[in-house]
C-alpha positions as CSV (number, residue, x, y, z in Angstrom):
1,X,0.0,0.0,0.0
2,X,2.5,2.3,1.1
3,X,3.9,1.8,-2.8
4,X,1.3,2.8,-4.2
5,X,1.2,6.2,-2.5
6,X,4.6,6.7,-3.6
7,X,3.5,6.4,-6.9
8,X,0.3,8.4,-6.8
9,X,2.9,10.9,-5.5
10,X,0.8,12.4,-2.1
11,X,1.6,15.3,-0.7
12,X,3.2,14.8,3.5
13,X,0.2,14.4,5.0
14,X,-1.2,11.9,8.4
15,X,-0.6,8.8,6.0
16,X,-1.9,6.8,9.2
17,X,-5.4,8.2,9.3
18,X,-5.3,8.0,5.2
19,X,-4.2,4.2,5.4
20,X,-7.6,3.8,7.8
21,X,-9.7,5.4,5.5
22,X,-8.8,3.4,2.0
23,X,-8.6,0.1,4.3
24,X,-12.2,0.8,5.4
25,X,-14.0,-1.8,3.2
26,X,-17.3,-1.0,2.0
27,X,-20.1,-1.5,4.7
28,X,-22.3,-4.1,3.0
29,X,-19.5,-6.9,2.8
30,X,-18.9,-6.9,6.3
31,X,-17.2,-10.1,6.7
32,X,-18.7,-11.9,4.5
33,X,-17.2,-12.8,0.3
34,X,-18.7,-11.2,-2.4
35,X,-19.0,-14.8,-3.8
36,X,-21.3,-15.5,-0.8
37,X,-24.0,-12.5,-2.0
38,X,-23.8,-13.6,-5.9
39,X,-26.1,-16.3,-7.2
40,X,-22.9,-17.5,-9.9
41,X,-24.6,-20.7,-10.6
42,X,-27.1,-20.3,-13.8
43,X,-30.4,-21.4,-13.2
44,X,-32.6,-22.8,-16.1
45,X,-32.4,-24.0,-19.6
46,X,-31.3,-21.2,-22.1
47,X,-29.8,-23.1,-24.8
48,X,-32.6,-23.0,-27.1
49,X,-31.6,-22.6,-31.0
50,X,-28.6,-23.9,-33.0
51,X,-25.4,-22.1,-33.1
52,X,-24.6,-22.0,-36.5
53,X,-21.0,-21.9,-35.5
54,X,-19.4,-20.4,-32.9
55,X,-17.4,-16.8,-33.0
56,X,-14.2,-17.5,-31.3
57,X,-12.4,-17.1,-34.7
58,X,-13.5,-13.7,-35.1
59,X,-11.9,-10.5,-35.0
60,X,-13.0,-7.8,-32.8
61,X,-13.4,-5.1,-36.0
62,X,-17.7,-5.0,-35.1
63,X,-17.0,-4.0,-31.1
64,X,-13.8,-1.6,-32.3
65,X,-15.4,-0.1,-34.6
66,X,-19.3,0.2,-32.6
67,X,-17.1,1.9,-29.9
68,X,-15.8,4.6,-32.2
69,X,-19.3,5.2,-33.5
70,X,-20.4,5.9,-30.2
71,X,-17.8,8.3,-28.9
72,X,-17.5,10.3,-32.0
73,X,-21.2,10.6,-31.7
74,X,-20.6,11.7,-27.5
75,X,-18.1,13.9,-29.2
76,X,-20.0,15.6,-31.8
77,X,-23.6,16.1,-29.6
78,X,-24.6,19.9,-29.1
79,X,-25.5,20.1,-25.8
80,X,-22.9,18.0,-24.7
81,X,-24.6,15.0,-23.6
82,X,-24.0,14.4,-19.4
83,X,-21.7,11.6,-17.8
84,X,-24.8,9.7,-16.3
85,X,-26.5,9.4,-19.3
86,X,-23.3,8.5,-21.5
87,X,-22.3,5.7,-18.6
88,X,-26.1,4.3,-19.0
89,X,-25.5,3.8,-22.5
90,X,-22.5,1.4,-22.4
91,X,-23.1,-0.1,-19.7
92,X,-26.3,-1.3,-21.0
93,X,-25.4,-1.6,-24.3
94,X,-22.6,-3.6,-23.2
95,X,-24.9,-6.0,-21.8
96,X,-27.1,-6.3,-24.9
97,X,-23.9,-6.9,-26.9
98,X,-23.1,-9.6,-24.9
99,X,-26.8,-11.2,-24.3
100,X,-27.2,-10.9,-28.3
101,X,-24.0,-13.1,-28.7
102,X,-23.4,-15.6,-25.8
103,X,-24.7,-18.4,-27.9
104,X,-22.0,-18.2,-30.2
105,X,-19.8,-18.3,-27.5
106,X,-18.5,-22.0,-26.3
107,X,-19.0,-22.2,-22.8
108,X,-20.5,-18.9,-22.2
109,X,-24.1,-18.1,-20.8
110,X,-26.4,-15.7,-20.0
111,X,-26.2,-13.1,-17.2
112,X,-29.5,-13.1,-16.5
113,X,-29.7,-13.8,-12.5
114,X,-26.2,-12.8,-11.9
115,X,-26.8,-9.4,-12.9
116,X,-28.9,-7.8,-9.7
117,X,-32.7,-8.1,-10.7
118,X,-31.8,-9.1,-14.6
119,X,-34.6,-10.5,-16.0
120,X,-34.7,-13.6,-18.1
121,X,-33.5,-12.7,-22.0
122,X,-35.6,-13.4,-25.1
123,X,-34.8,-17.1,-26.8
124,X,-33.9,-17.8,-30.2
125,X,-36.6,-19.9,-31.8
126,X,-35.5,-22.8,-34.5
127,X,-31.9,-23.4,-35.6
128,X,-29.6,-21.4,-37.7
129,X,-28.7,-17.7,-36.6
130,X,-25.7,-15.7,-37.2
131,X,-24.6,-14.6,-34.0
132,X,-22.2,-12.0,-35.0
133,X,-25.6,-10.4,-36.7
134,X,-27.6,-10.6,-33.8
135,X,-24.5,-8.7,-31.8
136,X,-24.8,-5.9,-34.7
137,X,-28.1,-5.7,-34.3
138,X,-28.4,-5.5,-30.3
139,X,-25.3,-2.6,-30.6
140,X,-27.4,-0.4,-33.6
141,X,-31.1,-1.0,-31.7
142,X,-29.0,0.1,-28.4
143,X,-27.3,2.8,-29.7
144,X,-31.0,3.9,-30.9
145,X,-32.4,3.6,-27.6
146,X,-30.1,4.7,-25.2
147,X,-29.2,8.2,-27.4
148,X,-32.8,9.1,-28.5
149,X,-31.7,13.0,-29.0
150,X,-29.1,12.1,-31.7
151,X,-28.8,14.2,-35.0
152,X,-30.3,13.3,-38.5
153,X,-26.4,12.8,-39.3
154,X,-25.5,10.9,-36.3
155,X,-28.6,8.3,-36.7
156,X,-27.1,8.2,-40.3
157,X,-23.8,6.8,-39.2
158,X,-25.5,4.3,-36.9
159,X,-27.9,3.2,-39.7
160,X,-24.9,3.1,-42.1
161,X,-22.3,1.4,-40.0
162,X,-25.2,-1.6,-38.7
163,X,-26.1,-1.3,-43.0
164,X,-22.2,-2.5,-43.5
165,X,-21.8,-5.3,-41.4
166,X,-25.2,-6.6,-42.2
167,X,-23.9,-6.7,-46.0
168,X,-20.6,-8.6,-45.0
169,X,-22.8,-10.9,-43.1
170,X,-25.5,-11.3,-46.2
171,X,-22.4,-12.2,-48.4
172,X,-22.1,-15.8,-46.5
173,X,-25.6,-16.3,-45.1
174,X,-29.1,-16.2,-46.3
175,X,-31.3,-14.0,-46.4
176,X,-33.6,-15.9,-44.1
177,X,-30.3,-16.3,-41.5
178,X,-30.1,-12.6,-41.4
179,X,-33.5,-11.7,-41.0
180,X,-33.9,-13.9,-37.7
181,X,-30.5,-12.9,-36.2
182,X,-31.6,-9.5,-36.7
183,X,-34.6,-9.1,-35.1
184,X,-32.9,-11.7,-32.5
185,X,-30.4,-9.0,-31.6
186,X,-33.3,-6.4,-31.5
187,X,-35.3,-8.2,-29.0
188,X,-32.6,-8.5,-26.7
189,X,-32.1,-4.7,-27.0
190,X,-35.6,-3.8,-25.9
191,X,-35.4,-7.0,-23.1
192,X,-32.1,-5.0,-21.9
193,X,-33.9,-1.3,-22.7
194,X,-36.9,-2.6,-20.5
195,X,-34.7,-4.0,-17.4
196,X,-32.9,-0.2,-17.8
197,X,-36.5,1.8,-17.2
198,X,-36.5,0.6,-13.8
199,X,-33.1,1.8,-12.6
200,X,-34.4,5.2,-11.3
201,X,-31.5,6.5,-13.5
202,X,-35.1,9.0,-14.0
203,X,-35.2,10.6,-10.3
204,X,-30.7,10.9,-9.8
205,X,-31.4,14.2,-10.4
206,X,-34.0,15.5,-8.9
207,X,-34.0,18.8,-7.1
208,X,-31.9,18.7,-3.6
209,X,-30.9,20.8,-0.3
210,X,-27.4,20.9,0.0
211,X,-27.0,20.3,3.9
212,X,-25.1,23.5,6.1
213,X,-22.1,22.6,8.3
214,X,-18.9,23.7,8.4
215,X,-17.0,22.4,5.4
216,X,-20.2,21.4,3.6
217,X,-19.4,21.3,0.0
218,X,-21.6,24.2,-2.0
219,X,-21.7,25.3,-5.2
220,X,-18.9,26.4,-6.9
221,X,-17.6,29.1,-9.2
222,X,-17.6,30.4,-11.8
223,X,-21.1,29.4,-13.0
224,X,-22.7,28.2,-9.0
225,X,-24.2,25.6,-10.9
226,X,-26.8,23.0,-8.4
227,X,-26.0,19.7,-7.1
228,X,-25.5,17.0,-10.0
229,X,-27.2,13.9,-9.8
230,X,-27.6,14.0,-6.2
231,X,-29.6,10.6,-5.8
232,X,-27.4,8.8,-8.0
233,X,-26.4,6.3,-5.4
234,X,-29.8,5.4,-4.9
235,X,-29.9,3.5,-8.8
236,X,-29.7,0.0,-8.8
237,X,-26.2,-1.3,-9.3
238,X,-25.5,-4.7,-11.8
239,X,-23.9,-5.9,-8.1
240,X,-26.4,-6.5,-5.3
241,X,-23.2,-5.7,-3.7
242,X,-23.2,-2.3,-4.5
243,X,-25.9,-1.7,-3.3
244,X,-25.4,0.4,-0.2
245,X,-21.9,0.3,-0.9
246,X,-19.9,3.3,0.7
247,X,-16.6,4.9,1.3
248,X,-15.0,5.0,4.8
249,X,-15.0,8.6,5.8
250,X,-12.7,11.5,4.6
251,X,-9.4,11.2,6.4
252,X,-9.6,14.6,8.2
253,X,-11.6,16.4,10.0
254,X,-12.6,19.9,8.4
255,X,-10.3,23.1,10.2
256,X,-9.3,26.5,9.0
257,X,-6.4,26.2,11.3
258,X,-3.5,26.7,9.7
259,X,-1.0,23.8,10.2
260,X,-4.2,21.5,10.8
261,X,-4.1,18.5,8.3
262,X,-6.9,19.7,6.5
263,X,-5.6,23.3,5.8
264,X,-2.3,21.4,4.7
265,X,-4.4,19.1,2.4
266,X,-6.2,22.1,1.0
267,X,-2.6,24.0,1.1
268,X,-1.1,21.3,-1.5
269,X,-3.6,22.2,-3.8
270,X,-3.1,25.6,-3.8
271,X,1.2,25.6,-3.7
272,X,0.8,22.7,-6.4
273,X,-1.4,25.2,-8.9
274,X,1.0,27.7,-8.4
275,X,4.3,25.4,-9.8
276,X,2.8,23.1,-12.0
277,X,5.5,21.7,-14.6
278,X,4.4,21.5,-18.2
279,X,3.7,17.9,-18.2
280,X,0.9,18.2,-15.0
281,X,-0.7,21.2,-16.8
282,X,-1.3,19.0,-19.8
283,X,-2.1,15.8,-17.8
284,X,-4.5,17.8,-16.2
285,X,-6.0,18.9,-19.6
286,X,-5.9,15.5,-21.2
287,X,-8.2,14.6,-18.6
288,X,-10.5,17.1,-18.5
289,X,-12.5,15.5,-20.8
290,X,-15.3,19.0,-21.7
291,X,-15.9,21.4,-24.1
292,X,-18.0,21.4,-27.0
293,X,-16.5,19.2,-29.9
294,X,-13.3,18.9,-28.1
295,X,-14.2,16.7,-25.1
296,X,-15.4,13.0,-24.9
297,X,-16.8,12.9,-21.2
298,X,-14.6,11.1,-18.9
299,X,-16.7,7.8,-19.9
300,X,-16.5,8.4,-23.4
301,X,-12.3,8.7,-23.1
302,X,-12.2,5.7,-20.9
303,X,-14.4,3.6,-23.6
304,X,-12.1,5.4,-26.3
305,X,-9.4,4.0,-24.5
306,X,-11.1,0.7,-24.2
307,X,-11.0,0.5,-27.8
308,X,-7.2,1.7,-28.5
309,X,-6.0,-1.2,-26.6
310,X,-8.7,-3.9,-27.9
311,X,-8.0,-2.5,-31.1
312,X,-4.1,-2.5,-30.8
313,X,-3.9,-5.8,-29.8
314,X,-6.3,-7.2,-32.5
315,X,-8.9,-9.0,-30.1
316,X,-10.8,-11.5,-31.0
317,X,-14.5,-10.5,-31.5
318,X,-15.1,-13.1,-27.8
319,X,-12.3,-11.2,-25.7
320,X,-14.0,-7.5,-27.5
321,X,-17.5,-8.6,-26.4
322,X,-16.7,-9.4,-22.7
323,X,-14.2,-6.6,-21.8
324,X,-17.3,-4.0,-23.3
325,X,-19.4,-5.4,-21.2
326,X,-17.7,-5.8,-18.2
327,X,-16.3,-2.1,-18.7
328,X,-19.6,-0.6,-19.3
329,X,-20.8,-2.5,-16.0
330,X,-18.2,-1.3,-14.0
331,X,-18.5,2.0,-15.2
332,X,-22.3,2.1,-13.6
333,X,-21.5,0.5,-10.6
334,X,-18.5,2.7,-9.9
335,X,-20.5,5.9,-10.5
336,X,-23.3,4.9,-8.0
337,X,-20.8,3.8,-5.2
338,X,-18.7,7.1,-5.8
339,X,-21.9,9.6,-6.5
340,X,-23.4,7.8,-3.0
341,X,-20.4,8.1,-1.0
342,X,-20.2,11.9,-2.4
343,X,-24.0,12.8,-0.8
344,X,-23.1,11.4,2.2
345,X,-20.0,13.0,3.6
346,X,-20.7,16.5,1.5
347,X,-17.1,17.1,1.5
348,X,-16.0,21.3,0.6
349,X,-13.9,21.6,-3.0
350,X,-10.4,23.3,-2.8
351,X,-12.3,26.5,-4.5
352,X,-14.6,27.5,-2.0
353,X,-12.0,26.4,0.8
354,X,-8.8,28.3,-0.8
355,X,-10.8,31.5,-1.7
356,X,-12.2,31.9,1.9
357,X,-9.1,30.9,4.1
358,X,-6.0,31.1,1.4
359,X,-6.4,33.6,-1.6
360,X,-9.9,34.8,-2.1
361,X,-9.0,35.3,-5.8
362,X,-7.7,32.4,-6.6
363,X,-9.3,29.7,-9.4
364,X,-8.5,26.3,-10.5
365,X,-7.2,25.2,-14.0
366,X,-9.8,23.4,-14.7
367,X,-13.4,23.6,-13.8
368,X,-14.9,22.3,-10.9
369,X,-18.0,19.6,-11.1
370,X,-21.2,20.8,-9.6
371,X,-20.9,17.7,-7.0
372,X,-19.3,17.0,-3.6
373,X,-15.4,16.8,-3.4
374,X,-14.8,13.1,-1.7
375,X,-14.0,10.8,-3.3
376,X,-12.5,11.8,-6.6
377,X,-14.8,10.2,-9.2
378,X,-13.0,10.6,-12.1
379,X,-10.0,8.3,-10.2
380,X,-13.1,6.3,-8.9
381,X,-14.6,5.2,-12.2
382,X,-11.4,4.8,-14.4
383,X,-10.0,2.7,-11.7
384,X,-13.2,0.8,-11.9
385,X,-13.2,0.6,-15.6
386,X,-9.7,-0.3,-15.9
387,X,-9.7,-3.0,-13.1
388,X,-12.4,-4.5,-14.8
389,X,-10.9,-4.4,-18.4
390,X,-7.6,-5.9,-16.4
391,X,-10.1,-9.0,-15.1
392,X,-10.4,-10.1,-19.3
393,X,-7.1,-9.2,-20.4
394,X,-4.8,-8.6,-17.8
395,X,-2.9,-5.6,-16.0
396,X,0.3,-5.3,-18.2
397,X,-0.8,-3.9,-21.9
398,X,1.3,-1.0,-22.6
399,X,-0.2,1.7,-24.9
400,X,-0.4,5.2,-25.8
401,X,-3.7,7.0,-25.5
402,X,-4.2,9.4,-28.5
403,X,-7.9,10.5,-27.8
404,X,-6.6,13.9,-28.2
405,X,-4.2,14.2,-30.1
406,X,-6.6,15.8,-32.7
407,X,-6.1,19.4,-30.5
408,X,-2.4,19.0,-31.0
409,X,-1.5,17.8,-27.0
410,X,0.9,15.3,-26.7
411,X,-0.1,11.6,-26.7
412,X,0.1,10.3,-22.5
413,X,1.6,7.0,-22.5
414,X,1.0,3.9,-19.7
415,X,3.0,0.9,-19.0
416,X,-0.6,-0.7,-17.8
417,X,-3.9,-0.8,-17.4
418,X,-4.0,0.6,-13.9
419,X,-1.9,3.5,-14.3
420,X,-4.5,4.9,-16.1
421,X,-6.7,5.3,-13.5
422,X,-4.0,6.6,-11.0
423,X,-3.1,9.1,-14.1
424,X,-7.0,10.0,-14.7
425,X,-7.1,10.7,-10.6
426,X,-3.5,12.6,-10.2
427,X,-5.2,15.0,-12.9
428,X,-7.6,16.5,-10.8
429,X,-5.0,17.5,-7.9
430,X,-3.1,19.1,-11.2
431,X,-6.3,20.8,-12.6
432,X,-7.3,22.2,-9.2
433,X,-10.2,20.5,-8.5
434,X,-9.3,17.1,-5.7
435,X,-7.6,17.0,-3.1
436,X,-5.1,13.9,-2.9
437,X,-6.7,11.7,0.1
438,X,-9.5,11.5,-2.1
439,X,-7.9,10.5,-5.0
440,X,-6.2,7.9,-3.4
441,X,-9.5,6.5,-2.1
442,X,-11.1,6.7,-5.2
443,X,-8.6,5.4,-7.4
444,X,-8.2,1.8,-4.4
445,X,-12.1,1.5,-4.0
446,X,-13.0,2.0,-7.5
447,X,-10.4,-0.5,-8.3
448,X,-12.4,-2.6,-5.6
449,X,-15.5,-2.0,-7.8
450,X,-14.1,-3.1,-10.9
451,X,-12.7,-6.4,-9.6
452,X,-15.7,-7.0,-8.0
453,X,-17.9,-6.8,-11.6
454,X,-14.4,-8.5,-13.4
455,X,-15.2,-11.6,-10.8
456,X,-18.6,-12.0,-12.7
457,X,-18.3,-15.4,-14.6
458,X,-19.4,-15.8,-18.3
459,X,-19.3,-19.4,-17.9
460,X,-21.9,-22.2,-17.5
């Protein structure tokens, strides 16, 4: 442990209360293993239709090139579309993908009753379907669904892309093959659209009282914007879990004294902004992840990212399908634990702190999110998505990240999966916004969450 805060590079702080807080496990495990909450077994028959050959020999081109779609879409949206609603998407896209193809997969079945309150999925009727269709289907018919304010272009590109692979498909099946594994990959779609409508994803924003104490977050310059998605931790998670999953509290008790550890917390911030080297200024942009056409929402980098390596590495379309899904999943689950954990402690952000006790005119590099400072989520939900990439593929897959290298910033490079998330968290002490304790605990518990949904089993 003590490693790894050398690498996230912490400021001198109490490491001892820090250490208590990140070894705080989450409340609902108690003592018991995850395995001991999860029904892993499958119960009933699923296995109705022929496989008209399974997919293992296939490349992962359909997922690659789905994933592109969709970010470039995230890009390209005016209003820019909101994390939540982008995180929805893949995770229950991902989902569909996988539910639309597990037939074609040796070994492999559903997730229905593993998932938390997953319903059973539709059945193929009869013999003969093209799996790889259905998958193209389910990923179009989601894509549909889950971004109902898309563009006349951007409905274009999804009707053109699903238009291609169905014609590579048509080329060695029949017509007849292609109509059922089409509407096959539909009806999963809407099965998986339907499950979604009872998420309360619709009430995480509803209108909320920020609670008055001393060193109760508030909203934050320059635009004072209200509490984001404050009831996001009451959605139902793909864990039962995660359910009332929580952080350990924030490692310090709130003081304006200076010396305290919470003025020296707050202090690193503030002596960090003012020396940053030219490498933490640009981390600190790379990850910023807004602005109209030039950000893809932290979800839509980390599923850009997703795609880099699957793509790098040529994946087979199998080893594609699962690490989407389990990505996607982790991505929801780690943004309820972190958005919870957030509305309980209401923790003050470095802006409002440093401009009433440090330097009243003083402003981060990048702007602050209209939500509670502890823990970091951006550290939380990368770690989560990374970890649970890691779980299908493994830790050590060195890459460079080029998602914007299009604005002429230098390319970041990692020598694994989870130094991206400790990268993505170390940003937002650079850009202003996090302080490190809470980095730290988002980047270990989100990691939590992520090999928590990576310990999922595909298998019969």
């Amino acid at each position: 442990m003590q490693k790894h805060f050398q690498t996230v590079g912490l400021p001198i702080l109490n490491r001892g209360r820090l250490l208590a807080t990140i070894l705080v496990l989450f409340s609902v495990l108690g003592c018991n293993k995850l395995s001991d909450q999860l029904p892993w077994h499958h119960h009933g028959d699923d296995d109705h239709g022929t496989n008209n050959g399974n997919i293992k020999n296939e490349k992962g081109n359909l997922v690659y090139d789905w994933i592109d779609l969709q970010t470039r879409n995230i890009l390209n949206s005016n209003p820019t579309i909101p994390n939540g609603v982008v995180i929805r998407a893949f995770a229950y896209t991902g989902i569909a993908l996988y539910e639309a193809a597990q037939r074609g997969i040796p070994g492999n079945t559903s997730l229905s009753g593993r998932v938390y309150q997953m319903p059973d999925m539709p059945h193929p009727t009869g013999n003969n379907y093209s799996w790889t269709e259905s998958a193209n289907a389910a990923l179009a018919a989601s894509t549909r669904l889950f971004y109902p304010a898309m563009t006349t272009a951007q409905k274009a590109s999804v009707d053109s892309l699903e238009a291609v692979y169905e014609a590579r498909f048509r080329a060695i099946e029949t017509q007849d093959v292609i109509d059922k594994s089409k509407a096959f990959g539909v009806s999963i779609a809407n099965a998986v659209f339907d499950y979604a409508s009872s998420d309360l994803f619709n009430v995480a924003n509803a209108p909320y009282t920020p609670p008055v104490f001393p060193g109760a977050w508030e909203p934050t310059p320059p635009a004072f914007a209200s509490a984001a998605t404050p009831y996001a931790g009451n959605m139902r998670p793909f864990l039962h879990a995660h359910t009332t999953s929580v952080a350990g509290p924030p490692a310090f008790p709130y003081s304006e004294t200076v010396g305290s550890d919470f003025y020296k917390m707050v202090r690193d911030i503030y002596d960090v902004s003012n020396n940053l080297t030219a490498d933490q200024k640009n981390m600190a942009l790379w990850w910023n992840d807004l602005g109209l056409y030039t950000g893809y929402t932290p979800p839509g980098h980390i599923m850009n990212i997703v795609s880099q390596v699957l793509r790098k590495e040529n994946k087979d379309l199998i080893t594609s399908i699962q690490c989407y899904t389990k990505t996607g999943m982790a991505l929801w689950d780690g943004l309820i634990v972190v958005f919870r954990s957030k509305y309980k402690y209401n923790l003050v952000r470095p802006v409002t702190y440093i401009r009433k006790v440090i330097d009243p005119s003083w402003s981060s590099l990048i702007p602050t999110p209209p939500h509670p400072e502890y823990p970091a989520a951006h550290a939380f939900i990368t770690s989560s998505a990374m970890a649970a990439l890691a779980s299908e593929i493994g830790n050590d897959h060195p890459f460079t990240d080029h998602t914007y290298e299009f604005l002429g910033w230098p390319v970041r490079s990692f020598a694994n999966l989870n130094d991206v998330g400790i990268e993505a968290g170390n940003s937002r002490r650079f850009g202003g916004i996090h302080y490190a304790p809470s980095i730290a605990v988002g980047h270990e518990l989100g990691k939590k969450v992520g090999e928590e949904i990576g310990a999922i089993s595909f298998k019969k």
